[in-house]
C-alpha positions as CSV (number, residue, x, y, z in Angstrom):
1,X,-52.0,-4.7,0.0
2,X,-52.9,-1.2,-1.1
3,X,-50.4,1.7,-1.8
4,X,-51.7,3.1,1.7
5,X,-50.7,0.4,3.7
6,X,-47.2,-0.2,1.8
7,X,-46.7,3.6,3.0
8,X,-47.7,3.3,6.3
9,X,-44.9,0.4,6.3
10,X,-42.4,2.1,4.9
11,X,-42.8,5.1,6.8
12,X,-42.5,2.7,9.9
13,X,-39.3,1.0,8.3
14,X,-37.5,4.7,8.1
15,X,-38.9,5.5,11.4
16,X,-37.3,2.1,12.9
17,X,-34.2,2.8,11.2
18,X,-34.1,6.4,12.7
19,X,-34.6,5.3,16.2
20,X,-32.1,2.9,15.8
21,X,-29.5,4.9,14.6
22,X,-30.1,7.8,16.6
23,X,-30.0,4.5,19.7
24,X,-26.4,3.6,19.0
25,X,-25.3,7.4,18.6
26,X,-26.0,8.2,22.1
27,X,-26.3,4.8,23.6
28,X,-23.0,4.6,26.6
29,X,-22.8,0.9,24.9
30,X,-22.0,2.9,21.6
31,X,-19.1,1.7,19.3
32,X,-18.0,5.8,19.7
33,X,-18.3,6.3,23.3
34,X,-16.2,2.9,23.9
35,X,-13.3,4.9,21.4
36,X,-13.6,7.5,23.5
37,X,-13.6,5.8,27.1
38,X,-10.9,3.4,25.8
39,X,-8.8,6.0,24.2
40,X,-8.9,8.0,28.1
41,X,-8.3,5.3,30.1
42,X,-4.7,4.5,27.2
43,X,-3.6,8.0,28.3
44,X,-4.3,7.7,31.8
45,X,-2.5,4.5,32.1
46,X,0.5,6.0,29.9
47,X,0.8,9.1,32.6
48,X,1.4,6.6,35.6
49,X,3.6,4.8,33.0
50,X,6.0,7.5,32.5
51,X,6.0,8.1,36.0
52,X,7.3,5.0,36.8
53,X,10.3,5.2,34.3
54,X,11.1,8.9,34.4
55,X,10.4,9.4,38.3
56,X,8.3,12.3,37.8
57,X,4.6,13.5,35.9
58,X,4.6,14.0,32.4
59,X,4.5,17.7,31.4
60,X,3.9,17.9,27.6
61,X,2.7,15.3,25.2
62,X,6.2,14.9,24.1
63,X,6.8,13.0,27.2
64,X,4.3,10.3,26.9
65,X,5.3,9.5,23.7
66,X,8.2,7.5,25.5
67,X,5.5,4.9,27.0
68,X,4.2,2.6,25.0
69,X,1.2,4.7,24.2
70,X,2.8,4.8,20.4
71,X,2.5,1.5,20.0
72,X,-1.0,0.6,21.0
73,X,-2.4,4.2,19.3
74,X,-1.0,5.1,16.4
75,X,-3.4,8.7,16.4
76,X,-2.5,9.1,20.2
77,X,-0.6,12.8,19.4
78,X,-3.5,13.6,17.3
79,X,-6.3,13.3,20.1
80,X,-4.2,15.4,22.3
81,X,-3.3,18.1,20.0
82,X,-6.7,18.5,18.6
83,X,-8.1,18.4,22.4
84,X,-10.7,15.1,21.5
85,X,-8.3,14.1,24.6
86,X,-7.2,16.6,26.9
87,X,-5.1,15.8,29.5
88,X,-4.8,18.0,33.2
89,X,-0.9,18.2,33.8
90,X,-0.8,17.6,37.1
91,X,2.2,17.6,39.4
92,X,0.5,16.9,43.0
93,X,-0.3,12.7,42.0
94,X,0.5,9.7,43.9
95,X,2.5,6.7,42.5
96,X,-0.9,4.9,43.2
97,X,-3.2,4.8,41.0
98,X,-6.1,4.2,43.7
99,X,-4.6,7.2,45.7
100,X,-5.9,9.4,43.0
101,X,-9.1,8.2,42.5
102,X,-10.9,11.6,42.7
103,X,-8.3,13.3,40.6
104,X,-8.6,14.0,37.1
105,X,-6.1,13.0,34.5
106,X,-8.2,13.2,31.0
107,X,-11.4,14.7,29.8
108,X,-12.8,15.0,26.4
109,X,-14.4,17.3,24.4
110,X,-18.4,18.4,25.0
111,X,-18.2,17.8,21.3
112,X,-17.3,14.6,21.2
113,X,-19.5,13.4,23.9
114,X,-23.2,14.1,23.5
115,X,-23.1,13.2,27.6
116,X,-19.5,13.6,28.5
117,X,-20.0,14.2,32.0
118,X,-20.4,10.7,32.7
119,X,-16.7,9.8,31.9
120,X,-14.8,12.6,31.2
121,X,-12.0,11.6,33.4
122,X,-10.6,8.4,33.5
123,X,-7.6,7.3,36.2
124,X,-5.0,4.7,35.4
125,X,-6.3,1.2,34.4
């Protein structure tokens, strides 16, 4: 082959490469936005968990850290205090999970969310 047509090919490797990384950036299927969906839908879930043991709705990040939210993220306080997960105090939820459905309990940053209006809340799972 000649020099031209080895950079025409590697000009279309980098440009394959490109669109594939810029694919899984913003794809929903992304290893990123799944941290991010999972990590809402943990403090959702550990809202409706202290509910249930304390009787009323978690005010302060200091009260979740009695659910088992430690335990399954051990960066859980971080996300909240650097807002990457902020949570809507609310004090007018149901016990039920699919009473709420319309209510929002987390939202993450624009910033960490190219297209965070898709999932920025996430209810108890």
């Amino acid at each position: 082959m000649t020099k031209t047509k080895w950079s025409i090919l590697a000009a279309l490797g980098i440009v394959t490469l490109l669109i594939k990384i810029a694919w899984e950036f913003f794809s929903y299927d992304s290893v990123p936005h799944e941290a991010i969906r999972l990590h809402l839908r943990l403090t959702a879930s550990s809202i409706y968990e202290f509910h249930n043991a304390a009787g009323r709705w978690p005010t302060a990040a200091d009260d979740l850290a009695s659910t088992s939210l430690p335990q399954i993220s051990s960066y859980w306080r971080t996300l909240i205090e650097n807002d990457t997960v902020a949570i809507v105090w609310r004090a007018d939820l149901k016990p039920d999970p699919s009473d709420n459905g319309a209510a929002v309990l987390t939202i993450t940053a624009p910033a960490c969310s190219p297209r965070w209006d898709e999932y920025g809340s996430a209810g108890a799972t």
